[in-house]
C-alpha angles and dihedrals in degrees: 000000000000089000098062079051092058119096101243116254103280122172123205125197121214092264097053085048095051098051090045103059100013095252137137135253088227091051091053079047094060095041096058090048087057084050095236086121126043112189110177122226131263095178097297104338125090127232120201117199122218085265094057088049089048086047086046087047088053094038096052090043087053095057091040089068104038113276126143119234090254089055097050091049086051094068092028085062097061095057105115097024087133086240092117087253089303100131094040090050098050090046090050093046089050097048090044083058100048095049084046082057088041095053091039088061088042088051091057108052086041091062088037084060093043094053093050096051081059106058088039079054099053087042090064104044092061105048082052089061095049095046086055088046098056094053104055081057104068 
């Protein structure tokens, strides 16, 4: 029964891979040098399973968000762990939860400095109005 649940054996080449998630065949590259990919080899040309797509999926949506690559081969490291994806689940939560903490302080000194600029901005707008004014004056 588990092998009709199984994704048939498809193969991707970098390309395919590339157009698919925007990505560039130098950054696949690097990632397999990190060892976060491991395309197998068909002469010169690389061949990524649909394992390696669904690592590069991972991969691409932890950047997106702010991981580093250690992090992301953190939690790429516990698939498989026969813990049903416990372990891979509960890292990712934590570290989801970390980088939301980590924007949320970003969020706010963003909006601090905002604010400031604002006030600086409204400063100087009016002392420029009363400089022009001043001089009209006399």
């Amino acid at each position: 029964m588990t092998a009709k649940l199984r994704r048939p054996a498809m193969t991707f080449t970098i390309t395919q891979l590339c157009r698919e998630f925007g990505a560039t065949a130098r950054a696949l590259r690097y990632y397999e040098d990190q060892g976060l990919l491991a395309p197998a080899r068909q002469g010169m040309a690389r061949v990524y399973s649909y394992r390696d797509r669904a690592r590069l999926q991972i991969i691409l949506n932890g950047k997106r968000v702010g991981l580093s690559l250690a992090e992301i081969r953190d939690i790429l490291d516990l698939y498989g762990q026969g813990d049903g994806q416990i372990a891979q689940n509960a890292l990712a939560l934590r570290k989801f939860r970390e980088r939301i903490a980590a924007f949320e302080r970003q969020r706010q000194e963003i909006d601090d400095a905002i604010d400031e600029l604002r006030r600086a901005s409204a400063r100087m707008e009016q002392r420029l109005a009363e400089q022009q004014g001043s001089r009209h004056v006399a």
